[in-house]
N, C-alpha and C positions, 0 to 999 in steps of 0.2 A: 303149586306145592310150597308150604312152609321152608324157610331158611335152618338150618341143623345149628342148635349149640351147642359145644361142649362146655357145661357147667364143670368148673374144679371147686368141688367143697373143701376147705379147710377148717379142721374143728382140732385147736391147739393141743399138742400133743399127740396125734393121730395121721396115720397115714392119710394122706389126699385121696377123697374118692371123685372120680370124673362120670357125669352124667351126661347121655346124650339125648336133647331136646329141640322140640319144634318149639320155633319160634311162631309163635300164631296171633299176634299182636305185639307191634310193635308204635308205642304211642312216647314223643319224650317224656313223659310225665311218669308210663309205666310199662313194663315188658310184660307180656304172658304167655307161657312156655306152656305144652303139654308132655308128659311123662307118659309113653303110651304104656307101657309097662315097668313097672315097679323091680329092680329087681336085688333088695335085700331080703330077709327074710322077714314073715308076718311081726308086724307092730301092736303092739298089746299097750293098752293106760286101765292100770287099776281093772286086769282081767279080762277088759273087751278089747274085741278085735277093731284097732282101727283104719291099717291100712294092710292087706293081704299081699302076699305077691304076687304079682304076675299085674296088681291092679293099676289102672291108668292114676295119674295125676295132675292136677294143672295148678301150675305156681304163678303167683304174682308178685313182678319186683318191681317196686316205686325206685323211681329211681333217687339216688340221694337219700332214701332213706332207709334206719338201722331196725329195717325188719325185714321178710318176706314171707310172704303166706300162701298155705299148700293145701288145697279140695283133693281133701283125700275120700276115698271109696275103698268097697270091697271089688274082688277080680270081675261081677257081675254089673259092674257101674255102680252100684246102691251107694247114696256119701254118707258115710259119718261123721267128718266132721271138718274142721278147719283147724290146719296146723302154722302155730306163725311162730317163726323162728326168729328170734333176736340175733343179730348179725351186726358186721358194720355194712356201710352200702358196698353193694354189689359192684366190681370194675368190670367196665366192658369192653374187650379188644378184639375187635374184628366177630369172630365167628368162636372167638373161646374168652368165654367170663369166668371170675375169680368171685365168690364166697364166702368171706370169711368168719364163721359160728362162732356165737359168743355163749354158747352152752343153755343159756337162759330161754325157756320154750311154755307157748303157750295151747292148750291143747280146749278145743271149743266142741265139744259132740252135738251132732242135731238135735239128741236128747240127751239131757241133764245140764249139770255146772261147769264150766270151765273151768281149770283147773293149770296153773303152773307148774313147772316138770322143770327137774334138773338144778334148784337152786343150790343142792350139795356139788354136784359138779362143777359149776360157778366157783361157786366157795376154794375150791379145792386148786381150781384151777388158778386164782390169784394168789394161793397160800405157794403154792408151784412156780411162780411166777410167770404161767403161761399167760396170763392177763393184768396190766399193771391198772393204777388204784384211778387214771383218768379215764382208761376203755370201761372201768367198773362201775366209776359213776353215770357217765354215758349208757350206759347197756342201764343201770337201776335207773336213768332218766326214762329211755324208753318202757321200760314199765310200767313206770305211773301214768304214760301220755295213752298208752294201749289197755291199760286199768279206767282211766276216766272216759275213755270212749267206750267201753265194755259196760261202763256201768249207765252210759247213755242209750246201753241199745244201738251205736253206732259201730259195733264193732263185730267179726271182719269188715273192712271197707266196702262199698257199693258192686266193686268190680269183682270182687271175690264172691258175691251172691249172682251177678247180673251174666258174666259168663260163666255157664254152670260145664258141665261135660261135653253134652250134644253139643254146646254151642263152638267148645274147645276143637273138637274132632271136626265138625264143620267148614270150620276155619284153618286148620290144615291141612284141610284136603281142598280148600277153594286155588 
């Protein structure tokens, strides 16, 4: 059986939400956790449904790096799409990691365009000063670096296509 994390998400200005995850690979280069169920309420981009609750997820976090990305689905497994979150990198202490959301999100459907989300919140959030002007540049660096692999076709990474759901569940139940 998988190792349990508790994920604490930080998104400035907002209460700490705490998520508890299998740890279903653990590689230095990159962790991958499964979400076996969801449980905010349903996630809507531009009127579709793309992640429901109750439904599984499996996050990948590089380590060191100011992203992570989320294979999201409906409650039935069906995936919609790939959610990658602009972050700083993830700290890891023992069996509880730290998160910390830089508002900036990018959202990839099976079908149609990608499409980034939340640049007013960003905005808002440095005008606030929950975000100062060097985490700003940093988080618009990663943009551009997730913007020219997107526009290579190389974007989500390998590992975000190669372990899909079955293989996620698989692997923490091994």
């Amino acid at each position: 059986m998988s190792r349990l994390i508790q994920l604490e998400y930080h998104r400035p200005g907002k209460k700490v939400a705490v998520y508890e995850e299998q740890l279903v690979l653990d590689r230095p280069d990159v962790k991958v956790l499964l979400q076996r169920e969801y449980s905010g309420e349903d996630v809507y981009v531009a009127d579709t449904l793309t992640l429901e609750a109750g439904a599984p997820i499996v996050w990948y976090i590089p380590v060191g790096a100011w992203h992570d990305i989320g294979r999201f689905h409906l409650k039935d497994g069906t995936l919609t799409g790939w959610y990658t979150n602009l972050s700083k990198p993830v700290q890891f202490d023992g069996d509880t990691w730290t998160a910390n959301d830089l508002f900036l999100d990018l959202w990839q459907p099976t079908r149609g365009e990608p499409v980034w989300l939340d640049q007013n919140e960003l905005e808002l959030a440095v005008k606030n000063g929950l975000i100062d002007q060097s985490t700003l540049k940093r988080t618009l660096n990663e943009r551009t670096l997730v913007d020219l692999q997107l526009g290579q076709q190389q974007w989500p990474p390998a590992i975000a296509k190669d372990i899909d759901l079955e293989q996620a569940f698989a692997l923490a139940d091994s």
